[in-house]
Backbone as a chain_set.jsonl record, in Angstrom:
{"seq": "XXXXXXXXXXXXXXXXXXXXXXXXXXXXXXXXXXXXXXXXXXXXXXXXXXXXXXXXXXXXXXXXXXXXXXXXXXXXXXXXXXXXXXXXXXXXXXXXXXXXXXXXXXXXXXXXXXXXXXXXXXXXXXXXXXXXXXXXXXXXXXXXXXXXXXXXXXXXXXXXXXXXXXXXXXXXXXXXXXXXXXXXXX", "coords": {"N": [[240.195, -70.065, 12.874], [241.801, -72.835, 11.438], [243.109, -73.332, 8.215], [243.155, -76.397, 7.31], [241.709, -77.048, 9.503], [238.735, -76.239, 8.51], [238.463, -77.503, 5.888], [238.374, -79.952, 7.161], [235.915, -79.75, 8.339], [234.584, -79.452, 7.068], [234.281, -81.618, 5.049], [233.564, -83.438, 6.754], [230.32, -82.46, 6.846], [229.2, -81.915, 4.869], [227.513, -83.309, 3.276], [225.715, -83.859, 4.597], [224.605, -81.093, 5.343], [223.615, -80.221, 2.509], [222.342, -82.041, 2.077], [219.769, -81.359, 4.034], [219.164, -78.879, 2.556], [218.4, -79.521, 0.172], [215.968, -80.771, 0.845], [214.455, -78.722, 0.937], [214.494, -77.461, -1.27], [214.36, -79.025, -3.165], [216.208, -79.061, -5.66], [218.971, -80.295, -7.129], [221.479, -78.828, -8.307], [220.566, -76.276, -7.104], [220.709, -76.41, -4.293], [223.448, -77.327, -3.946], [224.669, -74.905, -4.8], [223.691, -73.236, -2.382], [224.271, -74.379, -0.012], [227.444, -74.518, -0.427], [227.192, -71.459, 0.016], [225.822, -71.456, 2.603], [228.54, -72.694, 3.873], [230.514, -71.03, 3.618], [229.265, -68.976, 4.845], [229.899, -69.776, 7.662], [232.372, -70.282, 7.942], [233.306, -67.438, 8.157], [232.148, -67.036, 10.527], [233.118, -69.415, 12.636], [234.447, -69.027, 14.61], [233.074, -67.794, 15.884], [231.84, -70.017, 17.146], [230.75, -72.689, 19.239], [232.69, -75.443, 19.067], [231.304, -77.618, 19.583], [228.451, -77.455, 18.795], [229.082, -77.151, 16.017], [227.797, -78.702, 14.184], [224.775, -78.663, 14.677], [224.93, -75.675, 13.815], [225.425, -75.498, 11.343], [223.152, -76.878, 9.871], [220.85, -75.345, 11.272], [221.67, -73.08, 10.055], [221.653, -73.407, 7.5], [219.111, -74.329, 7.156], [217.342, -72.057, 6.997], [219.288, -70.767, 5.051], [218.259, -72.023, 3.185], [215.503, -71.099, 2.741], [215.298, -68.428, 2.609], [216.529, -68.271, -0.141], [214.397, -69.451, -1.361], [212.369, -67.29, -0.856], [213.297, -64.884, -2.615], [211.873, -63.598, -4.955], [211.831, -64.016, -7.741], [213.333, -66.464, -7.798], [211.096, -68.146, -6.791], [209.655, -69.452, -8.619], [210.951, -70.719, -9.869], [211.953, -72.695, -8.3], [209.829, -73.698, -7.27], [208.69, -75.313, -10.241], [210.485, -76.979, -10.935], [209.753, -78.559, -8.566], [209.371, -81.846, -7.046], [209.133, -84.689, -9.127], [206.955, -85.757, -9.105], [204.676, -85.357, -8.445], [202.196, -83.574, -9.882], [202.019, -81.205, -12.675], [200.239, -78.374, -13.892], [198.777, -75.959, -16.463], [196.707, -73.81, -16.296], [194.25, -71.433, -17.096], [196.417, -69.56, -17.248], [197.778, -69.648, -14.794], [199.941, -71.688, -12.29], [199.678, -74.995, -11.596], [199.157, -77.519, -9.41], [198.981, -80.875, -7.648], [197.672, -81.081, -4.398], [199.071, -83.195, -1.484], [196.527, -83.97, -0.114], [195.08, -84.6, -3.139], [193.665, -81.908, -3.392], [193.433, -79.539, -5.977], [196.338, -77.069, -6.254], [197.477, -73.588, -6.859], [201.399, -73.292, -7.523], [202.174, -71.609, -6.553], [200.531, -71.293, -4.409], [201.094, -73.577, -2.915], [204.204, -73.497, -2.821], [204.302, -71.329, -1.16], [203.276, -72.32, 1.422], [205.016, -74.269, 1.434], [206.679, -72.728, 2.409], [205.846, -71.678, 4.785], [205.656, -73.872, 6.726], [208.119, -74.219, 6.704], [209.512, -72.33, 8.333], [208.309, -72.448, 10.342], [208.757, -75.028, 11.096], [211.791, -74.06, 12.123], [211.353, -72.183, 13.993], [210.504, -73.673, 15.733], [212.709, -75.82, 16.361], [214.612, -74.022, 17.082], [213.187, -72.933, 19.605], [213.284, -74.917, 20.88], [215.563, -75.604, 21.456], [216.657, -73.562, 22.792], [215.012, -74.122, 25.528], [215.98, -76.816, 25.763], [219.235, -77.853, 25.802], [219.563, -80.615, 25.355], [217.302, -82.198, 24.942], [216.966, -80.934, 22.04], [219.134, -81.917, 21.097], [218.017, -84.791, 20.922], [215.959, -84.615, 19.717], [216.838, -84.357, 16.854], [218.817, -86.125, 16.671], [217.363, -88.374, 16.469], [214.661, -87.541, 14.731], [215.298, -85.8, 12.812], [218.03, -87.016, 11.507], [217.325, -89.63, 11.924], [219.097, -91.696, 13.758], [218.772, -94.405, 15.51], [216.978, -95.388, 18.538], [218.481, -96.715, 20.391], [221.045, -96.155, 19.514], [221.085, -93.302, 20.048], [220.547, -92.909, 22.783], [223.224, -94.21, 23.845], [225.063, -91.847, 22.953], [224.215, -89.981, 23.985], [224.821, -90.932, 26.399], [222.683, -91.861, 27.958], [220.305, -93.976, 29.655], [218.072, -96.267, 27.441], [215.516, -96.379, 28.862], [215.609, -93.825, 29.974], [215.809, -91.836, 27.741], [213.425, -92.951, 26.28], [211.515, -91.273, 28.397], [212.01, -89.085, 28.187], [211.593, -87.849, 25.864], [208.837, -88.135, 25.429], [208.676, -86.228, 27.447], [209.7, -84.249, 25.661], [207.185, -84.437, 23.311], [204.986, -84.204, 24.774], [205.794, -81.162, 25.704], [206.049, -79.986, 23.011], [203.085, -80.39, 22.072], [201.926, -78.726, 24.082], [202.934, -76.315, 24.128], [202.882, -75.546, 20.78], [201.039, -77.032, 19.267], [198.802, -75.282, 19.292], [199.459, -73.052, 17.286], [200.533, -74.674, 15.241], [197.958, -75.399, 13.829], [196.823, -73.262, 13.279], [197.656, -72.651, 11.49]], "CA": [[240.104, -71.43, 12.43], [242.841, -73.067, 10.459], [242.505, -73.844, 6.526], [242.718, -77.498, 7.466], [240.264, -77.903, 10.539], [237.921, -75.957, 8.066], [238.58, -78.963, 5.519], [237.629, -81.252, 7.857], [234.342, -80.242, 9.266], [233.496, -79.581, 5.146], [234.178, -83.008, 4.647], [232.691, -83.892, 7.354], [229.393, -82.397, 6.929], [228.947, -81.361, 3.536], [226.369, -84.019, 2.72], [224.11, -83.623, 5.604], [224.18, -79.715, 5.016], [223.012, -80.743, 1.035], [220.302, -82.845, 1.94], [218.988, -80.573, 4.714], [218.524, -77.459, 1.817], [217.967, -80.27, -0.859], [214.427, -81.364, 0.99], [213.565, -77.973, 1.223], [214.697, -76.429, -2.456], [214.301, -80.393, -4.32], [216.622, -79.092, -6.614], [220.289, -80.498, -6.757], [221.813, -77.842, -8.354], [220.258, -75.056, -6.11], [221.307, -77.138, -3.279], [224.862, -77.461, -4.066], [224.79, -73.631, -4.641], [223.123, -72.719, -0.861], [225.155, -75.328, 0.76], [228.442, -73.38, -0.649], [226.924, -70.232, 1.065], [226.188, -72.291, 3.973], [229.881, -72.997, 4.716], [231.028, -69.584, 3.738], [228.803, -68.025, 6.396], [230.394, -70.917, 8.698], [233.878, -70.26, 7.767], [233.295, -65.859, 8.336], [231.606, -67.216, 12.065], [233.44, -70.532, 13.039], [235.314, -68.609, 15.802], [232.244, -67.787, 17.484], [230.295, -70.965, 17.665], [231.637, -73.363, 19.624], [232.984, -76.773, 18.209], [230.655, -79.283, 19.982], [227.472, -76.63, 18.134], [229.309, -76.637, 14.931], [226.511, -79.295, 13.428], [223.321, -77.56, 14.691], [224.966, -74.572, 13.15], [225.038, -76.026, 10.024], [221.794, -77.749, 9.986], [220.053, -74.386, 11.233], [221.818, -71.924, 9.347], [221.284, -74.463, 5.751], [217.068, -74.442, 6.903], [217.48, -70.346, 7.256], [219.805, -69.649, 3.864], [217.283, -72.229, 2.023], [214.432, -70.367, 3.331], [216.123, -66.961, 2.127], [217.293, -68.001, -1.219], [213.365, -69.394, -1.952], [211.812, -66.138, -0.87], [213.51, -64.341, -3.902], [210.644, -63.638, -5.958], [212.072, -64.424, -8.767], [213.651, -67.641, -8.361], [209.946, -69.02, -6.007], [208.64, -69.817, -9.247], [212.249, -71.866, -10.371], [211.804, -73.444, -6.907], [208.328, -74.362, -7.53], [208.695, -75.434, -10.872], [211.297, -78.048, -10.346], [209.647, -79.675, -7.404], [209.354, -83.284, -6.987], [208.591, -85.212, -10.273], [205.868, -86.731, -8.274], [203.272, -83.941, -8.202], [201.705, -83.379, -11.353], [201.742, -79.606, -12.645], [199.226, -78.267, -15.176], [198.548, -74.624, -16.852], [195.033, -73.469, -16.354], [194.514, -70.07, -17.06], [197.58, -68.62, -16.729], [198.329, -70.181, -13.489], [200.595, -73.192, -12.715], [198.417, -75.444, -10.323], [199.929, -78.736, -8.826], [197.889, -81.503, -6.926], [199.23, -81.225, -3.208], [199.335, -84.294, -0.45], [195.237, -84.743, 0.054], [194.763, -84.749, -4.15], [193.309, -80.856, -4.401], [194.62, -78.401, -6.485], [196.285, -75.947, -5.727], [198.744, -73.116, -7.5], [202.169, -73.601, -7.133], [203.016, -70.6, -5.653], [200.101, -71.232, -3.034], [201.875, -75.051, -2.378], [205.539, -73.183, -2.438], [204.048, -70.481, 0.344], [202.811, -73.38, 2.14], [206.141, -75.277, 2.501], [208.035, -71.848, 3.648], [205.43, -71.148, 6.239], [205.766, -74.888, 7.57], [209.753, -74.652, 7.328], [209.593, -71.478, 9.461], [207.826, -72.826, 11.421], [209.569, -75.916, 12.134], [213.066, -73.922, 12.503], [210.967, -71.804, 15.27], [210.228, -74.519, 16.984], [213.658, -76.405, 16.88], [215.687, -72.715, 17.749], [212.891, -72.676, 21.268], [213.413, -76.283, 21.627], [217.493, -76.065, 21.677], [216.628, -72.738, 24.403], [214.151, -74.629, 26.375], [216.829, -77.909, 26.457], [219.424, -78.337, 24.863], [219.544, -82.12, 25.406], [216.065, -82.37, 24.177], [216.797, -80.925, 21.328], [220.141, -83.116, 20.834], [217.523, -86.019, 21.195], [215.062, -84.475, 18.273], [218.098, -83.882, 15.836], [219.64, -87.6, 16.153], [216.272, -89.402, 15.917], [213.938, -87.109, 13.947], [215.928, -85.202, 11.86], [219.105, -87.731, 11.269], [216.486, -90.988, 11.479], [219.41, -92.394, 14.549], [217.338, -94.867, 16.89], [217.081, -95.267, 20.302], [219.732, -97.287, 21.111], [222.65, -95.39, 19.238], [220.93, -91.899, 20.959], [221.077, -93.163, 24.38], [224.523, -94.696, 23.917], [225.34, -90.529, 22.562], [223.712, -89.175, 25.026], [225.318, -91.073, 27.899], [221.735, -91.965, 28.874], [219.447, -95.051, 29.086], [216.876, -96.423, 26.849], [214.223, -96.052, 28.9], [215.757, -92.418, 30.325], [215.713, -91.733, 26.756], [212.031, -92.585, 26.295], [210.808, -90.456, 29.395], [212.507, -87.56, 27.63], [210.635, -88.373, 23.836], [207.22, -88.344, 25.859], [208.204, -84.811, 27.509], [209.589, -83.523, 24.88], [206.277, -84.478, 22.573], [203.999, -82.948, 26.127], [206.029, -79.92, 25.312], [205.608, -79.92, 22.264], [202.068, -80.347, 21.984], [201.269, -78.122, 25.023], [203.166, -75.178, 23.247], [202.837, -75.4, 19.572], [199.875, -77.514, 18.546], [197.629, -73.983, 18.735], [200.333, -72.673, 16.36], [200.53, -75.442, 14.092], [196.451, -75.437, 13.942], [196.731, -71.844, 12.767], [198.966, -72.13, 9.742]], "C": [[241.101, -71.643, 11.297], [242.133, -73.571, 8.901], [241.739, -75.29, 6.494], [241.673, -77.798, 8.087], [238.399, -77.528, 9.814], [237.376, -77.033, 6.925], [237.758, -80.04, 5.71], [236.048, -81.228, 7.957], [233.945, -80.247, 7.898], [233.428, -81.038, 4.699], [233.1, -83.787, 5.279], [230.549, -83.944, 7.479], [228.627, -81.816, 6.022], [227.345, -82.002, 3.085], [224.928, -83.843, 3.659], [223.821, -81.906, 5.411], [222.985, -79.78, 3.452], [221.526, -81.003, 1.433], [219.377, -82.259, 3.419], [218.746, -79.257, 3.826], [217.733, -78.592, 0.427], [216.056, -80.3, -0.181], [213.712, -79.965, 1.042], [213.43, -76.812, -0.686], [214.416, -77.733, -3.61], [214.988, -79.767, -5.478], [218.552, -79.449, -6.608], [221.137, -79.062, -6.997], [221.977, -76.346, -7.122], [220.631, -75.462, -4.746], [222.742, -76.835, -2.898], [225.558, -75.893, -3.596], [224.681, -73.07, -2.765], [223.738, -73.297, 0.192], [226.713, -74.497, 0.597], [228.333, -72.164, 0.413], [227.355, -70.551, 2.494], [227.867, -72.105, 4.491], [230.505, -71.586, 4.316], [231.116, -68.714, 4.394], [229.743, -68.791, 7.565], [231.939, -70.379, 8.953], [234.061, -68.683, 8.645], [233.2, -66.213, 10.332], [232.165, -68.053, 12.878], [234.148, -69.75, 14.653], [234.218, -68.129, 16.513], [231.768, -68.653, 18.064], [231.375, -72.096, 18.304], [231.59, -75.078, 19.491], [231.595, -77.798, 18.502], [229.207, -78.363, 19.194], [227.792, -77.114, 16.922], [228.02, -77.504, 13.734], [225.659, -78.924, 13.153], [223.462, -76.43, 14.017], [224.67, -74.658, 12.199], [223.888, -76.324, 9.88], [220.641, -76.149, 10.25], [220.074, -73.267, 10.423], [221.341, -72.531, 7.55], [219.706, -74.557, 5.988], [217.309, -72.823, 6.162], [217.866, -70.132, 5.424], [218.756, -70.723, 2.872], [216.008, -71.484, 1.438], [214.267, -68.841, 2.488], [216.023, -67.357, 0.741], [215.488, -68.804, -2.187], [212.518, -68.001, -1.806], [212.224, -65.05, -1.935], [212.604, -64.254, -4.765], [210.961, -64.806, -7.368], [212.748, -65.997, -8.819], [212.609, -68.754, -7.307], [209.892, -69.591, -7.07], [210.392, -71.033, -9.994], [212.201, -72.699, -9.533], [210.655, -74.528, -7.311], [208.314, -75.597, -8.864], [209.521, -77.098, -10.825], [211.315, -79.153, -9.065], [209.211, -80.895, -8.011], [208.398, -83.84, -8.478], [207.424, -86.125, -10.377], [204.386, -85.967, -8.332], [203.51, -83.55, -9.84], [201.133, -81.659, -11.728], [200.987, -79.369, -14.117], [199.275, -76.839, -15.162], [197.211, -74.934, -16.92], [194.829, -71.724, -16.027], [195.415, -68.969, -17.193], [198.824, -69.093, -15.98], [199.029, -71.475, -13.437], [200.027, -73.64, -11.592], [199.402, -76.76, -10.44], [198.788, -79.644, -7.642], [198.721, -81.381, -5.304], [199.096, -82.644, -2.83], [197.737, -84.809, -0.718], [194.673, -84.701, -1.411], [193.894, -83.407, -4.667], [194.394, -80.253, -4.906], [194.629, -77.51, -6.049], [197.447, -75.183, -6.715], [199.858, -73.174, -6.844], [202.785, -72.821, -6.33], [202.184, -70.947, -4.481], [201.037, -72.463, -2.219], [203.211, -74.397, -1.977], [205.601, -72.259, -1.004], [203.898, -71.464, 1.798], [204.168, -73.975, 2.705], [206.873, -73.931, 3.582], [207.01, -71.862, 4.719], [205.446, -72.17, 6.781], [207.283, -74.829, 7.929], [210.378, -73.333, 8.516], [208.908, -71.476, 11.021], [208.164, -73.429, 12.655], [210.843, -75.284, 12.711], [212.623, -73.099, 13.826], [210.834, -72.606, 16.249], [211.408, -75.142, 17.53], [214.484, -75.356, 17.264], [214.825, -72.809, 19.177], [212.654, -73.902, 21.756], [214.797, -76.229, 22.186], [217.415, -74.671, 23.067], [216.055, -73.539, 25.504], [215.345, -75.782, 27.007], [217.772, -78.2, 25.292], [219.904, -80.361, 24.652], [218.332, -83.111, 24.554], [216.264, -82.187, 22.606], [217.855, -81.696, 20.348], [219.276, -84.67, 19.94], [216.528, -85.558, 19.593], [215.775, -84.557, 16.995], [218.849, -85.461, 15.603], [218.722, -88.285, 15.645], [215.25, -88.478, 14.88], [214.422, -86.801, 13.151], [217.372, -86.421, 11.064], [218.725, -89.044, 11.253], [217.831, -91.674, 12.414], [217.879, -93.278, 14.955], [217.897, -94.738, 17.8], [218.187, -96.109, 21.31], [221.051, -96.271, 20.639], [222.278, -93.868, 19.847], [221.51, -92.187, 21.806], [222.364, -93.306, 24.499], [225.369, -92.921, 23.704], [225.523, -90.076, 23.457], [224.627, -89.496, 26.66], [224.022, -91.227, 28.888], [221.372, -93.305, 29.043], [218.633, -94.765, 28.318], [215.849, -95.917, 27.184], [214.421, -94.17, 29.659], [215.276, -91.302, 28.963], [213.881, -91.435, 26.136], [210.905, -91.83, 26.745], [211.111, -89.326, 28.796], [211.579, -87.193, 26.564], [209.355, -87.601, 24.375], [207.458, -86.795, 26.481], [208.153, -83.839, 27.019], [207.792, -82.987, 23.564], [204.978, -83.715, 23.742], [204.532, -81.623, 25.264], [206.048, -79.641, 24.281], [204.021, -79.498, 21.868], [201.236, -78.901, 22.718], [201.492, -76.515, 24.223], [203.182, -74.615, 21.877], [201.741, -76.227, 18.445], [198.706, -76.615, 18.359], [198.379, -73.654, 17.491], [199.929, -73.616, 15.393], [199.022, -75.546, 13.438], [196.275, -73.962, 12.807], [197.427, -72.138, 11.274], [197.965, -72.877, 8.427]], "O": [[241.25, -70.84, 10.376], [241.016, -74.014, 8.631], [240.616, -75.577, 6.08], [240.788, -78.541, 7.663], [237.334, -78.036, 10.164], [236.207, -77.419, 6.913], [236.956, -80.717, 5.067], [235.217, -82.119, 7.781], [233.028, -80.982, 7.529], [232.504, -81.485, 4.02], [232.181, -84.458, 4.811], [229.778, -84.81, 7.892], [227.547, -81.276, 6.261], [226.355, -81.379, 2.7], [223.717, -83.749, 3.462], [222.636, -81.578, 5.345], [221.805, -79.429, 3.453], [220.378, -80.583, 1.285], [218.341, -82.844, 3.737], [218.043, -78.434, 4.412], [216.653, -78.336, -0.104], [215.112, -79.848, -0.83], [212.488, -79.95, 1.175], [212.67, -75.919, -1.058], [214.275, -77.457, -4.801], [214.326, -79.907, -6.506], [219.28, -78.675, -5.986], [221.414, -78.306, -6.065], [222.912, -75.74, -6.598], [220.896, -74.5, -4.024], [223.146, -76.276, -1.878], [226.38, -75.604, -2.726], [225.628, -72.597, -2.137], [223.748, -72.744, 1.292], [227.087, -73.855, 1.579], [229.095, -71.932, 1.352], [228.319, -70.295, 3.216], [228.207, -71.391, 5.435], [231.163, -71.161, 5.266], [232.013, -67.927, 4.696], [230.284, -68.038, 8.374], [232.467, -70.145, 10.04], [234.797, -68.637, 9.63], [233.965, -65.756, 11.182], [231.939, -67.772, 14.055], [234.119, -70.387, 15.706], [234.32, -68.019, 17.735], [231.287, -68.554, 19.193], [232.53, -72.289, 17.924], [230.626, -75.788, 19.773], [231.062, -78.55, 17.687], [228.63, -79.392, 18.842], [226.814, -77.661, 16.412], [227.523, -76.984, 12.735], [225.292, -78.694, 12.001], [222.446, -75.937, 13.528], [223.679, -74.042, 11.808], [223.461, -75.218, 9.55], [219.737, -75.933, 9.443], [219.112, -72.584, 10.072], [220.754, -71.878, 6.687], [219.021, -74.862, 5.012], [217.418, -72.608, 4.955], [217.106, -69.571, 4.635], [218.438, -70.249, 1.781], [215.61, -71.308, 0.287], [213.277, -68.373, 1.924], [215.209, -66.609, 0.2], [215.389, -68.715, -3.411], [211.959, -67.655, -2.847], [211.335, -64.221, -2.129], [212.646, -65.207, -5.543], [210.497, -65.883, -7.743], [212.653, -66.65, -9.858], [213.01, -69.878, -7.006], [210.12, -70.77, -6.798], [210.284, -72.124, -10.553], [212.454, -73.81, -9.999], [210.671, -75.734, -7.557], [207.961, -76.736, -8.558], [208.927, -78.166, -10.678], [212.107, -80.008, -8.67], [208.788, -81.032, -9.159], [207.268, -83.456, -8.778], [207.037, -86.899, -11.253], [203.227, -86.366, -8.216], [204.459, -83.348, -10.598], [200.171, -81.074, -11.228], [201.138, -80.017, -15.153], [199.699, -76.281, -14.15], [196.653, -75.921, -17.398], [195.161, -71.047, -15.053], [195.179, -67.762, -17.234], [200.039, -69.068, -16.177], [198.848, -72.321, -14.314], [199.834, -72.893, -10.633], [200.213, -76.965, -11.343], [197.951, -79.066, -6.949], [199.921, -81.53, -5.074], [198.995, -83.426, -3.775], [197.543, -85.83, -1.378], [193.451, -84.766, -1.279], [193.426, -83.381, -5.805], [195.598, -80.259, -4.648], [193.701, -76.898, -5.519], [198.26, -75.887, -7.313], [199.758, -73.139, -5.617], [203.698, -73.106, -5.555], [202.808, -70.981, -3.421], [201.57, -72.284, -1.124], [203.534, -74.625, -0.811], [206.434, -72.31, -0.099], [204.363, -71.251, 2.918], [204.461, -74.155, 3.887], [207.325, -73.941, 4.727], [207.53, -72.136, 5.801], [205.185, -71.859, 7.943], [207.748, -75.203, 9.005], [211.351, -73.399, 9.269], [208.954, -70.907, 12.111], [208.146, -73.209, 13.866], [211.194, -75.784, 13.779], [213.378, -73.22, 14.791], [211.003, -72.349, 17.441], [211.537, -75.214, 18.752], [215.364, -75.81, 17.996], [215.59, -72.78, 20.14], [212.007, -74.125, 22.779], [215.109, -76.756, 23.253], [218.028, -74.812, 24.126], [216.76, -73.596, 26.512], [215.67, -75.824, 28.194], [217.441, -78.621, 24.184], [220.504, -80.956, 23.757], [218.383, -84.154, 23.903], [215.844, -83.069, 21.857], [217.617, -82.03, 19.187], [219.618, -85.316, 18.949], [216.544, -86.246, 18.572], [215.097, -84.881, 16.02], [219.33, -85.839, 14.535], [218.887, -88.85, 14.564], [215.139, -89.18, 13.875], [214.149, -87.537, 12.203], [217.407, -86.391, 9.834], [219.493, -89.827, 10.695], [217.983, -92.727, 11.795], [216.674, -93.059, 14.833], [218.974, -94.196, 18.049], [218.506, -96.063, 22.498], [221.856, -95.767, 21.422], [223.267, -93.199, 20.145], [222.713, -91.975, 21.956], [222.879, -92.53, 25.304], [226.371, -92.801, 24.409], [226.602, -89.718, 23.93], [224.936, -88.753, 27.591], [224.016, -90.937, 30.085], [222.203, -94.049, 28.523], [218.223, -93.618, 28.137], [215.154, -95.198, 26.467], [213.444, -93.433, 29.794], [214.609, -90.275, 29.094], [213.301, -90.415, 25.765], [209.835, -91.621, 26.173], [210.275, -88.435, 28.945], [210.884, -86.177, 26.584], [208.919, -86.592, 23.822], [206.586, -85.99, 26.156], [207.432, -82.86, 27.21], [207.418, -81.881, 23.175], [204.228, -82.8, 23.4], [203.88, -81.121, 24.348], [206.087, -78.412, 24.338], [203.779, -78.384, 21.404], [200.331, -78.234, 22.218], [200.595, -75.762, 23.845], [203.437, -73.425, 21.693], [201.66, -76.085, 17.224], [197.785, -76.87, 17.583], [197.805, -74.065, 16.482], [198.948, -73.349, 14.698], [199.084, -75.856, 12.248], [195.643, -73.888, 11.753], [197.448, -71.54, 10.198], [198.339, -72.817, 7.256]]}, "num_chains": 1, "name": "protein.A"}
């Protein structure tokens, strides 16, 4: 890969790499940092993956090195610490406790365990969604993940609207059929 075409896709996709480690590390800084990595690994690999991938690469490998760079013991609790200015953190005992989503408490490390085992979760599911189809998982990645709608998919895709919709509904079957025990469990 040339200096320039490397350039490009950084330009190109710098920000969506960011704010796919940002939602999972809420810290800019640490972001900026893991995103760097990100394209480093990209740059070492670019000659294997092939161009029309090079997004999903990004996007999967930036869940993965966020994933990685919170499991560090030592910097969970910098992770934790720095989440969202929205959640209210208190000392009790010792411990640093945080209210989660339904208003109990909980410690922050249990809340920080909590997001990795949901974000490993989800990247399991979107790595045996993109095996299973990768059209399907095209279709989860513009509208779920990237918030497209259903008209600028289809128009992507080279499909219809309502081809489009029949897909949504099998993807969410398959979904359900294969990973709603899973998700139940966690």
């Amino acid at each position: 890969m040339t200096e320039d075409k490397f350039h490009e896709i950084y330009r190109q996709h710098y920000q969506m790499v960011k704010k796919v480690v940002y939602s999972i590390l809420h810290d800019i800084d640490f972001s900026e940092d893991v995103s760097q990595e990100v394209f480093i690994s990209f740059f070492k690999k670019a000659d294997t993956v092939q161009e029309e991938y090079y997004k999903q690469w990004l996007i999967v490998n930036a869940k993965r090195k966020a994933i990685d760079f919170c499991r560090k013991s030592y910097q969970i609790h910098e992770v934790a610490a720095s989440s969202s200015s929205e959640e209210e953190l208190f000392t009790e005992e010792g411990v640093l406790w945080t209210s989660n989503h339904a208003g109990e408490q909980v410690s922050v490390e249990e809340e920080t365990t909590n997001k990795l085992v949901m974000q490993e979760f989800t990247g399991r599911l979107f790595e045996d969604l993109e095996k299973k189809n990768s059209q399907w998982y095209e279709i989860v990645m513009r509208m779920n993940v990237e918030g497209k709608g259903a008209l600028e998919t289809a128009r992507a895709l080279g499909i219809s609207v309502e081809s489009l919709r029949a897909k949504r509904h099998r993807i969410k079957v398959w979904i359900n059929k294969y990973y709603r025990h899973k998700f139940e469990d966690l």
